[in-house]
VMD Tcl script that draws the C-alpha trace (Angstrom):
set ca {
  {99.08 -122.32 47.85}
  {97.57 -123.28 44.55}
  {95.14 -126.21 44.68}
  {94.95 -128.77 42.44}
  {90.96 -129.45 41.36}
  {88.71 -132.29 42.18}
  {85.78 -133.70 40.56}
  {82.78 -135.00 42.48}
  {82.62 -138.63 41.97}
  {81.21 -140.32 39.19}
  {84.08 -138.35 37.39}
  {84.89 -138.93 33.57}
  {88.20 -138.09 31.20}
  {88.14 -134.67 29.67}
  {88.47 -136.02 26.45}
  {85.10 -136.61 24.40}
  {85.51 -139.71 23.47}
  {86.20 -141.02 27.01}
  {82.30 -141.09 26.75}
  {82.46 -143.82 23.94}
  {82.22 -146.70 26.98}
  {80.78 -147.82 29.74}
  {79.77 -145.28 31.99}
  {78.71 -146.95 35.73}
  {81.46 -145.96 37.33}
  {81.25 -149.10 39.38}
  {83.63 -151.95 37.95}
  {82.61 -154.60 36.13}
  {84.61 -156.86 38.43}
  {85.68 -156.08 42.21}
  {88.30 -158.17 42.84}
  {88.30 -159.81 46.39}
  {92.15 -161.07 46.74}
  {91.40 -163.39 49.70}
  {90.58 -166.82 49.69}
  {90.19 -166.26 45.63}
  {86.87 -164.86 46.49}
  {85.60 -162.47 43.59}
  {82.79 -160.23 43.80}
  {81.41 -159.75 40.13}
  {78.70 -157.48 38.99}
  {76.26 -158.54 36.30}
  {75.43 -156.78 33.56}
  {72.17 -156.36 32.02}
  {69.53 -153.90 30.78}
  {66.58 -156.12 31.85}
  {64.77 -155.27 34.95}
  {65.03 -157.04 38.54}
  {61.36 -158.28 37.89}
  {62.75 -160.19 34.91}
  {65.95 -161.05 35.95}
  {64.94 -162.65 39.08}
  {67.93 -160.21 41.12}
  {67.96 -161.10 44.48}
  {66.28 -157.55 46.59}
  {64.41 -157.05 49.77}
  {60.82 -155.82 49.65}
  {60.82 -151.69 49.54}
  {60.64 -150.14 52.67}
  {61.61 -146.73 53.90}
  {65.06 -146.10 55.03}
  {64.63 -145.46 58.87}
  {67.55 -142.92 58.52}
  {68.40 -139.32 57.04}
  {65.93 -136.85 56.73}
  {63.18 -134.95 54.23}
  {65.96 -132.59 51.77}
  {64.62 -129.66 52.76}
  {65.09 -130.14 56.72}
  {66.87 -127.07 57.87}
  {66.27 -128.28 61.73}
  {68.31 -130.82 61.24}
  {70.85 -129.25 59.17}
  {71.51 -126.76 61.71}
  {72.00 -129.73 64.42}
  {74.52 -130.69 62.11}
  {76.14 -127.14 61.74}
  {76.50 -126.64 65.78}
  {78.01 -130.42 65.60}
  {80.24 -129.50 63.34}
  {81.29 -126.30 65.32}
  {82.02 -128.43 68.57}
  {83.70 -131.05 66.78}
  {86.41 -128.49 64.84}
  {85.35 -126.78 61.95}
  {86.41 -123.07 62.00}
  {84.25 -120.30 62.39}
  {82.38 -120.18 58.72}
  {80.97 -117.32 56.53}
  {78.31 -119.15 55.54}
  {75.27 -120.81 56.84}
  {72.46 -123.48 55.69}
  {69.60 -122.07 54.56}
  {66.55 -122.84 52.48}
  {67.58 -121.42 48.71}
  {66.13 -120.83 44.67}
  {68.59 -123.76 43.67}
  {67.74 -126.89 45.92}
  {66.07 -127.40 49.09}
  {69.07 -126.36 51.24}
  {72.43 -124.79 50.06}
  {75.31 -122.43 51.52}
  {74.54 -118.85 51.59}
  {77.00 -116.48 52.24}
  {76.96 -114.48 55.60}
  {79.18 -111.46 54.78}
  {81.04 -110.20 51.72}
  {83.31 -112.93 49.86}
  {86.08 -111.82 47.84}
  {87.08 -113.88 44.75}
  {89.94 -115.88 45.22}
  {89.08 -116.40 49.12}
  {89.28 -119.90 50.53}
  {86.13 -121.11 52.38}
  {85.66 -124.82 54.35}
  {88.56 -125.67 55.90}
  {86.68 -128.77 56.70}
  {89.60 -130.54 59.37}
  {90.50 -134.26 58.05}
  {89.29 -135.73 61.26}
  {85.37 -134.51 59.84}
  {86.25 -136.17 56.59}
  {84.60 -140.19 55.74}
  {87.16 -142.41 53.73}
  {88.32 -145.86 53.71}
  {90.52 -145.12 56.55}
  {87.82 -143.97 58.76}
  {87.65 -145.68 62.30}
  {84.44 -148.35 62.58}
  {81.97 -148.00 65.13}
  {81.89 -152.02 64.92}
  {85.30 -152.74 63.72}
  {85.07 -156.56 63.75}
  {82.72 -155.73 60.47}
  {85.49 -153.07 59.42}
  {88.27 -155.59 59.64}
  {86.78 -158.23 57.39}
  {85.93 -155.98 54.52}
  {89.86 -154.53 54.80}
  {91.07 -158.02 55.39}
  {89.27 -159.12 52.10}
  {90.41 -156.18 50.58}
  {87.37 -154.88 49.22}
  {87.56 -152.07 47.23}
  {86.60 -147.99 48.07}
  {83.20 -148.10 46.74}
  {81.32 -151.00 48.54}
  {83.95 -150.83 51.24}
  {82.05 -146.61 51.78}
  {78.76 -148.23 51.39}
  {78.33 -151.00 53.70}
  {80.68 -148.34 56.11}
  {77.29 -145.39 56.17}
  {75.16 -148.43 56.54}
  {77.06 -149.88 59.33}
  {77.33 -146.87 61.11}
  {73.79 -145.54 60.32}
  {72.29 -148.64 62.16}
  {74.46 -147.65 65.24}
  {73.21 -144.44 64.93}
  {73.23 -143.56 69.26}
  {76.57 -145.05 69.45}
  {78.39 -143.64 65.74}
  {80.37 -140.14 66.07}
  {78.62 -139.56 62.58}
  {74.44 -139.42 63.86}
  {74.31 -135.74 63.25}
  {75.77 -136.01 59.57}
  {74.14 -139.04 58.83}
  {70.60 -137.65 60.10}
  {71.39 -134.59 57.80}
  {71.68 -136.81 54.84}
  {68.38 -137.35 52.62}
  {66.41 -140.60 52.96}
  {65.85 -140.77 49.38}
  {68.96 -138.98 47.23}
  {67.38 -138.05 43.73}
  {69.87 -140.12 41.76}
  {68.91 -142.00 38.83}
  {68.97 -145.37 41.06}
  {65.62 -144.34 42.36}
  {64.27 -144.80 39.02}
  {61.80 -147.72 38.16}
  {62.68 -149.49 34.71}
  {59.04 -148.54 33.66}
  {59.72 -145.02 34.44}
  {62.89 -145.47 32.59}
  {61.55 -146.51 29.64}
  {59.05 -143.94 29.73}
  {60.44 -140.95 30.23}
  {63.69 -141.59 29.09}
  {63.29 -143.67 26.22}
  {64.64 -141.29 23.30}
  {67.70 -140.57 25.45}
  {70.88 -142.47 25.61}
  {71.13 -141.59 29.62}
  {68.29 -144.30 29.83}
  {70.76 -146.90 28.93}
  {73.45 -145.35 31.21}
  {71.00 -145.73 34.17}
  {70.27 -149.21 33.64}
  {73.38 -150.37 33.67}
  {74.42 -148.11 36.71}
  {71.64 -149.93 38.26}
  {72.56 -153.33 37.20}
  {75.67 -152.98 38.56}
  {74.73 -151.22 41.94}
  {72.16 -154.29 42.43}
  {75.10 -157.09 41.52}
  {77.35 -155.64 43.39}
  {74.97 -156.06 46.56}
  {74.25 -159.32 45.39}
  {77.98 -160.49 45.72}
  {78.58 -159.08 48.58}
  {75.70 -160.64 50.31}
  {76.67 -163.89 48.82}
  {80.39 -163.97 49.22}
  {80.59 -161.68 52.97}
  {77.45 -160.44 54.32}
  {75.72 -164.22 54.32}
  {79.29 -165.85 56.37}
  {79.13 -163.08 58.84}
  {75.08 -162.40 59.70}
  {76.01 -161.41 63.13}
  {78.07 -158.55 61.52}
  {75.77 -157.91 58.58}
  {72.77 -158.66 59.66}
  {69.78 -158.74 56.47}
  {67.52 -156.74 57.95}
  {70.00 -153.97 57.83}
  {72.15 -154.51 54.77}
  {69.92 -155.09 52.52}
  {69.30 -153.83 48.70}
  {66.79 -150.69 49.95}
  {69.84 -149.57 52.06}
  {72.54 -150.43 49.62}
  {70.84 -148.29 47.15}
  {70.54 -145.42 49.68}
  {73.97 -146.03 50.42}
  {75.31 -145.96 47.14}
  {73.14 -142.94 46.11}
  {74.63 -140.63 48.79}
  {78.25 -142.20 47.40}
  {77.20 -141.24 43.44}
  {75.66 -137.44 44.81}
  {78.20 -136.73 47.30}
  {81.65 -138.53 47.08}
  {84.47 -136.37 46.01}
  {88.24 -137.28 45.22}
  {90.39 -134.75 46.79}
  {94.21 -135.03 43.97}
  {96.25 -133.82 47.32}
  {95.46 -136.69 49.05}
  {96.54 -138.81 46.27}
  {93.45 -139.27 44.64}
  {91.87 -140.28 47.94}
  {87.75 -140.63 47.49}
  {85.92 -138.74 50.81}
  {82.14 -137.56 52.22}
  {83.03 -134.22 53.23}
  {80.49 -132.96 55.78}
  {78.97 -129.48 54.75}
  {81.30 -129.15 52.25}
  {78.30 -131.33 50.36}
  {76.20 -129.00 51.09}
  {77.43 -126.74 48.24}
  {75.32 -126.66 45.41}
  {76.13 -127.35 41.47}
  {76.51 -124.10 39.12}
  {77.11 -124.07 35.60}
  {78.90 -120.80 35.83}
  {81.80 -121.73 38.12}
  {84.37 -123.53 38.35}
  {85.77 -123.59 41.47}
  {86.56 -127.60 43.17}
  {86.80 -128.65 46.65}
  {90.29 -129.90 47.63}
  {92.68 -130.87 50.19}
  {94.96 -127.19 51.32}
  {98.21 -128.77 52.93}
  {98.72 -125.38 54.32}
  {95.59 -124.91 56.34}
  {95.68 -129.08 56.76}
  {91.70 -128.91 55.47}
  {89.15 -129.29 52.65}
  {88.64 -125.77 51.24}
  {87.20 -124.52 47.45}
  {88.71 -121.07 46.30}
  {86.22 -118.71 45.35}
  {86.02 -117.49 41.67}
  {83.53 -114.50 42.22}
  {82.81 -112.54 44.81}
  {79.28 -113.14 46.75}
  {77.26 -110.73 48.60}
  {75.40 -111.79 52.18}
  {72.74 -113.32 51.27}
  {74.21 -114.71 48.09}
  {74.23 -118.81 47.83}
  {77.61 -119.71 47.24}
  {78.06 -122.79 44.27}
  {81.26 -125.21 43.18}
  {81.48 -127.11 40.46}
  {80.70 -130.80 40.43}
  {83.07 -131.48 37.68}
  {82.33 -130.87 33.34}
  {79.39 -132.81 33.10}
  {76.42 -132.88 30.92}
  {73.15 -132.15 31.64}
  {72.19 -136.57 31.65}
  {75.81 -136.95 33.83}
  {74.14 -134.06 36.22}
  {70.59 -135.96 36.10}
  {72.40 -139.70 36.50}
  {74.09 -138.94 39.67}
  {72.48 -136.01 41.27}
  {68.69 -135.83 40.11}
  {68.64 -132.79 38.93}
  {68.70 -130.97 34.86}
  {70.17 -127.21 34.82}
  {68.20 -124.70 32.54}
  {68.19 -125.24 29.09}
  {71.47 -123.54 27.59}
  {73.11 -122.65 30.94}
  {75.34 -125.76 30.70}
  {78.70 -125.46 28.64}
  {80.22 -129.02 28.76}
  {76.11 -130.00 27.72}
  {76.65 -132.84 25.51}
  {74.06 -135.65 23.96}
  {75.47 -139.47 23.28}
  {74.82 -140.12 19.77}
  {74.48 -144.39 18.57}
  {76.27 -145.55 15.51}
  {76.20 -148.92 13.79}
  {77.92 -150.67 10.87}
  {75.41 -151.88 8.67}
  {74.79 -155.49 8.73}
  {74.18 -155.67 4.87}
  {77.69 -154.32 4.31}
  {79.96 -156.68 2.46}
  {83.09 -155.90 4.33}
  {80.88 -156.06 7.85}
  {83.08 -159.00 9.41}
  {86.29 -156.79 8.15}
  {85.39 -153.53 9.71}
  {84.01 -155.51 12.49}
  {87.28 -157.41 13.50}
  {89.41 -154.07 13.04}
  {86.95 -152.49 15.03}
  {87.27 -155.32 18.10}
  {90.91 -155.05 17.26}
  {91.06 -151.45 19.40}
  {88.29 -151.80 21.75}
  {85.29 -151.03 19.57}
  {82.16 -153.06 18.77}
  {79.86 -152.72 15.84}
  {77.64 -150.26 17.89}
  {78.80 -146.93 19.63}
  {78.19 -143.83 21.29}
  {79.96 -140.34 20.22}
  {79.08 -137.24 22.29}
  {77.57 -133.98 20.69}
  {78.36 -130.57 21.55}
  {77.24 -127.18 20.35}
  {80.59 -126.72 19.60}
  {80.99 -129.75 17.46}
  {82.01 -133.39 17.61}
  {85.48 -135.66 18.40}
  {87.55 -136.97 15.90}
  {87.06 -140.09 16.85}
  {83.13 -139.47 15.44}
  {84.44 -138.73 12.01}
  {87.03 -141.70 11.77}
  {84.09 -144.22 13.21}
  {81.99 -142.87 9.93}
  {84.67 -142.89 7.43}
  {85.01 -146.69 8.32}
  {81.48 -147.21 7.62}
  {81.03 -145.45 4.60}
  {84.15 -146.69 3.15}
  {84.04 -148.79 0.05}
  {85.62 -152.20 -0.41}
  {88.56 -150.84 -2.26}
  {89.27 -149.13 0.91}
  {90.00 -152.14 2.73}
  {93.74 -151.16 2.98}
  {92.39 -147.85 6.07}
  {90.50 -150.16 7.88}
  {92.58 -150.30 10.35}
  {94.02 -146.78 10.34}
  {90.17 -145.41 10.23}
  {89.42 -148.12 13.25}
  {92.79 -147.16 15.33}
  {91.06 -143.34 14.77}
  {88.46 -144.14 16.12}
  {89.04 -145.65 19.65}
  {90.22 -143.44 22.37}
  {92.17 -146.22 23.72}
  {94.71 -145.50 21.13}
  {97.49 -142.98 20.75}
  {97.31 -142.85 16.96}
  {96.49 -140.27 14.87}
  {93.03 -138.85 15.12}
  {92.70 -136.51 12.54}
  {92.81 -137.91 9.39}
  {91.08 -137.31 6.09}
  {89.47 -138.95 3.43}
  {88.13 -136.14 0.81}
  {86.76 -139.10 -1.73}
  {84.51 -140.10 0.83}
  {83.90 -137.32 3.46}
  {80.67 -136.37 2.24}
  {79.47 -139.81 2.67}
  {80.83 -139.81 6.18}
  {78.73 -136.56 6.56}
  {75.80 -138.01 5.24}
  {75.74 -140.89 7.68}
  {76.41 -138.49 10.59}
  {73.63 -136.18 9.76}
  {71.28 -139.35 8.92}
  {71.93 -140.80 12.49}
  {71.29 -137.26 14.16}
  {68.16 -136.79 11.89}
  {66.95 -140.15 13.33}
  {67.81 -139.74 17.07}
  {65.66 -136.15 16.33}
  {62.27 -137.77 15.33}
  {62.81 -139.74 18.63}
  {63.09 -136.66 21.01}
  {60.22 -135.14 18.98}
  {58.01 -138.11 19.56}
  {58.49 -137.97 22.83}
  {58.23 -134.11 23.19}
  {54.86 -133.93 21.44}
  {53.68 -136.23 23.48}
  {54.51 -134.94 26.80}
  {52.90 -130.95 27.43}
  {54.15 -128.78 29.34}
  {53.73 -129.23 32.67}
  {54.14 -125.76 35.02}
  {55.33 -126.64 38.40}
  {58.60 -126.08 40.95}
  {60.71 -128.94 40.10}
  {62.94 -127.22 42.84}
  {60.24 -128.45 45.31}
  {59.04 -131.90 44.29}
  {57.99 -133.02 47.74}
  {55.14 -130.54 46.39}
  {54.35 -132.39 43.34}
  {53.26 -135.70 41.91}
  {56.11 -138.14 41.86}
  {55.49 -139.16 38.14}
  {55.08 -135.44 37.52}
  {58.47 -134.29 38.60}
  {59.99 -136.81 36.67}
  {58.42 -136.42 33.60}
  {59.46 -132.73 33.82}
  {63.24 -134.08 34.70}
  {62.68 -136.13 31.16}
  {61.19 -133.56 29.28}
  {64.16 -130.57 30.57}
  {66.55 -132.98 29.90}
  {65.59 -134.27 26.23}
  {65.00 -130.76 25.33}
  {68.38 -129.67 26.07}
  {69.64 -132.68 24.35}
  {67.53 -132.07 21.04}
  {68.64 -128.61 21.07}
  {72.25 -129.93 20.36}
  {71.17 -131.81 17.79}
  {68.97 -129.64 16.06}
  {72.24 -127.28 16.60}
  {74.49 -130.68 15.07}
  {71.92 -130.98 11.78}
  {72.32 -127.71 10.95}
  {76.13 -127.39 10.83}
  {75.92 -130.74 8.49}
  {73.53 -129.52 6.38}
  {75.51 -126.37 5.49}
  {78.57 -128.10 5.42}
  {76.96 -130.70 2.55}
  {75.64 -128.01 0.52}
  {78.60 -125.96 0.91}
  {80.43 -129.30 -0.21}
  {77.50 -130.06 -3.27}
  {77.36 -126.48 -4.09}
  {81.29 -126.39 -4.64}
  {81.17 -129.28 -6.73}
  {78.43 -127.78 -8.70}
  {80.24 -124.20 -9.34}
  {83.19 -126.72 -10.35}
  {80.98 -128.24 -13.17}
  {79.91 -124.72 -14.30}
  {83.79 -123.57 -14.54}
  {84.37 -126.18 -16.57}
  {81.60 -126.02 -18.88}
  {82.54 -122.58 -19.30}
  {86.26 -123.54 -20.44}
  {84.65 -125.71 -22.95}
  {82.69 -123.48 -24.36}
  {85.29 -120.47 -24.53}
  {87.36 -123.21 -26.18}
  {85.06 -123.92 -28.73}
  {84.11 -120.79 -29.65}
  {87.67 -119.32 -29.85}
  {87.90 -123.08 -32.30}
  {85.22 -121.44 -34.20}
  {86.95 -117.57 -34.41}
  {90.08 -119.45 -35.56}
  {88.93 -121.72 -37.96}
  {86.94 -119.59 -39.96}
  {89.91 -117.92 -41.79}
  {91.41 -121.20 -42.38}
  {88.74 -122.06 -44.06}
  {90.07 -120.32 -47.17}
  {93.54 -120.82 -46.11}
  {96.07 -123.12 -48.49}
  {99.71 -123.03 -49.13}
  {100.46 -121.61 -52.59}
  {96.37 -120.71 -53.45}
  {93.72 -118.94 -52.48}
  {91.03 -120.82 -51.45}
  {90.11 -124.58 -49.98}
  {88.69 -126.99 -47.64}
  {89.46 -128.10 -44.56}
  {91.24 -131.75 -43.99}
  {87.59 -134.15 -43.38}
  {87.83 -135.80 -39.69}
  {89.72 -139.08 -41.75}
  {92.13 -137.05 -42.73}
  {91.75 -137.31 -45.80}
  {92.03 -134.02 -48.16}
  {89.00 -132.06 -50.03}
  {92.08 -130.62 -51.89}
  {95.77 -129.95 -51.67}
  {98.10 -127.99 -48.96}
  {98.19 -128.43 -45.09}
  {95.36 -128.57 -42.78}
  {94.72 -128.10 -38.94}
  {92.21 -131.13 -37.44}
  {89.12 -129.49 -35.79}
  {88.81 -132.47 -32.96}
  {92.23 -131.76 -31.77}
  {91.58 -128.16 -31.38}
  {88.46 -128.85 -29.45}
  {90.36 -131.32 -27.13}
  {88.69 -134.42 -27.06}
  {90.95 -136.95 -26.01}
  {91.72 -134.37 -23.10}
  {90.21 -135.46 -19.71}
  {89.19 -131.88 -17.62}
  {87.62 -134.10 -14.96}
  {84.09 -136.00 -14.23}
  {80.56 -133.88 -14.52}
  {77.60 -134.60 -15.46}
  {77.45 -134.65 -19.52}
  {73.60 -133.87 -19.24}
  {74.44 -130.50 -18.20}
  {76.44 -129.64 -20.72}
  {75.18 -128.22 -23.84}
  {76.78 -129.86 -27.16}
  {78.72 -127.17 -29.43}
  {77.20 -126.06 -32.52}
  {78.82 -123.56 -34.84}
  {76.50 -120.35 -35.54}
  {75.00 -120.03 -38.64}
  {76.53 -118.06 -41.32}
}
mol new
graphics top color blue
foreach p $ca { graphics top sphere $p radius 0.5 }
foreach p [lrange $ca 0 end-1] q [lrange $ca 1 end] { graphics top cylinder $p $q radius 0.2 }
display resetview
């Protein structure tokens, strides 16, 4: 039976311009349909320090384990043995690609199904609660997936003797290497040239209001249930950091969102693409293969087209520079201020979703349409005022309108203001760059390193794989502008050239006139007024050179004035 893919959770639209908006996958509002209670997160870039956000005192998690544990990851294998999942052909072990991964036993073929993970060894929102007084009130206030899965691995992680998930839950690591771990000072550090930085403070943001609701609007009216010391923002974060690494959304279970234990043990490869989801047939989680592996071999899935920041936001970790296809870098925009039609282009903009500043995604391969119509809108001239709109609809991919359209009087502006924003977001990377050396260590070990150390590496892997696109984005617009100049220049030189053949075949032709007249043998030719040095017909020289005729616009400084040869 075919199987319809999955992508692990945060997930995004295939189209590039679904990464125009915001990007926390959390909702800005969580709707709470009883009692008209609404749990809202705020949104901000500032830090908690300055935004006086309501969090607990850091303290280690008193659950999960060190990331490279294999003791306890093979407590968790013989659990999951006894508890129903099928003989396997592969095994935890310590691997080149993270601390622990699957690694094949015997030979795989490609197109073989692995897992068959049983549903009854899968978490969702349906899962039974060890306390399920605390269960009911979330369902019965209808709280959504997301914090619903959180406070649920909380819950059951501080009933860890008495939950039918300790062995997975001790498996888990105490600190996932997601972007939430992430002061704002390391932030705006290390990623302060990239647009991921922005991305991570507002996944943050909303992480911490979301907590903040909850606590306010359920946790505080039921402290016997949700007691502080337990839910609190240190575990919330843990929580939600296992949710953004390892939640998946199986499409044959309607789009249902599920931990799959040891299925999340599979590590990320650029080079696959092969999804984990739900095989009616075999009623379990499975991933067909699409190589074959040798014993020994780790065996990767995909964890959905992402970029190398997506891959660093949610999972902590930046593949090899060049190894990632769907690599992309967000690139800012901004309608100038100064522009006399600003509050015009502003309100057509708002009009389909768009604001006055945005982010396009870069590829190696190129750029959306929606990038070019965003430009031609600021580039465009007043008496363009008339595409506004039509450039604006263009631009937003919340429209179904046409995307590729074309304005050749002003495309190399639109060009121009692409390349200029590229060139800009370069000499940030490169500031940064230069200013952070090389540092030579394992980032596949970092319990080994300095914490600031690792990360700076993380920042420096990432921004270089980011600049690389850009450097890759400047070139393609510098050839296409010169292409586009150098065009226009071999245009003027045609030209020129027909002038010049004109005038000198004027000159061939005129110069037997000259002692052309009806009924004698010599005279002049008709003066410029018309009027006649001496009797007959005579031809006008001006309208035999063509003035009055309009060949098109050039530059008349590069044009050399016609002068008859000397006799």
């Amino acid at each position: 039976m075919a199987l319809l893919r999955s992508s692990f959770i945060p997930c995004s639209s295939q189209n590039p311009s679904s990464l125009l908006k915001n990007p926390a996958l959390l909702p800005p509002t969580i709707q709470i349909r009883s009692h008209n209670i609404h749990i809202r997160c705020s949104i901000s870039t500032s830090s908690n320090e300055s935004t006086g956000t309501t969090t607990t005192k850091s303290q280690k998690i008193p659950w999960g384990c060190d990331i490279d544990s294999l003791e306890i990851a093979s407590v968790l294998q013989k659990w999951l043995s006894e508890s129903g999942l099928p003989l396997q052909k592969m095994a935890i072990q310590k691997v080149d690609v993270g601390e622990r991964g699957l690694v094949a036993l015997k030979n795989i073929r490609k197109g073989e199904k692995l897992l068959f993970v049983p549903p009854s060894l899968v978490i969702t929102a349906d899962s039974e609660w060890s306390c399920q007084e605390a269960g009911e009130v979330l369902k019965r206030n209808f709280v959504p997936d997301w914090p619903l899965l959180a406070t649920y691995l909380i819950s059951e992680a501080s009933l860890m003797n008495s939950s039918r998930w300790e062995k997975y839950i001790s498996a888990l690591p105490q600190q996932p290497y997601s972007l939430l771990y992430w002061t704002r000072s390391e932030l705006d550090t290390y990623l302060v040239a990239s647009q991921i930085r922005e991305r991570a403070i507002e996944r943050i943001t909303d992480v911490t209001g979301t907590y903040n609701d909850l606590r306010l609007r359920i946790y505080s009216n039921y402290p016997h249930l949700f007691p502080e010391e337990v839910f609190n923002m240190e575990t919330f974060k843990w929580s939600f950091g296992i949710l953004f690494s390892r939640l998946v959304r199986l499409p044959s279970m309607d789009g249902r969102v599920a931990l799959v234990p040891w299925a999340d043990m599979l590590n990320h490869s650029c080079e696959v693409e092969t999804f984990l989801d739900y095989d009616k047939s075999s009623q379990g989680i499975v991933f067909t293969t699409d190589r074959p592996y040798q014993p020994g071999e780790q065996v990767f899935i995909s964890y959905g087209k992402k970029s190398n920041g997506e891959l660093l936001l949610s999972y902590g970790f930046v593949p090899r520079e060049g190894t990632n296809p769907n690599d992309s870098v967000e690139l800012p925009f901004s309608l100038k201020k100064s522009d006399e039609c600003y509050k015009e282009k502003l309100e057509a903009l708002r009009k389909h979703g768009l604001s006055a500043s945005e982010c396009f995604p870069l590829q190696t391969t190129g750029w959306p349409l929606e990038l070019m119509a965003y430009a031609y809108l600021v580039v465009s001239p007043p008496n363009m005022s008339r595409q506004f709109e039509e450039m604006a609809s263009a631009a937003s991919n919340k429209t179904t309108s046409r995307k590729n359209i074309r304005y050749p009087e002003i495309e190399e502006q639109a060009l121009q203001f692409i390349l200029d924003s590229c060139e800009s977001s370069i000499s940030k990377y490169s500031k940064f760059l230069q200013g952070s050396s090389s540092i030579d260590l394992d980032v596949t070990s970092p319990k080994q390193v300095n914490r600031k150390m690792f990360l700076k590496q993380l920042a420096v892997d990432l921004c270089t794989s980011e600049r690389r696109i850009l450097f890759r984005t400047q070139y393609i617009l510098r050839r296409r502008l010169r292409d586009m100049r150098t065009g226009e220049l071999r245009a003027l030189r045609i030209l020129d050239g027909f002038k010049k053949f004109f005038k000198d075949t004027l000159f061939v032709v005129l110069c037997p006139l000259a002692t052309y007249r009806r009924g004698g043998t010599g005279g002049d030719i008709r003066s410029s007024e018309g009027t006649p040095n001496g009797g007959g017909s005579s031809i006008q020289a001006s309208l035999l050179c063509g003035q009055g005729t309009t060949f098109g616009s050039w530059d008349s400084s590069s044009i050399e004035a016609w002068r008859p040869p000397e006799a």
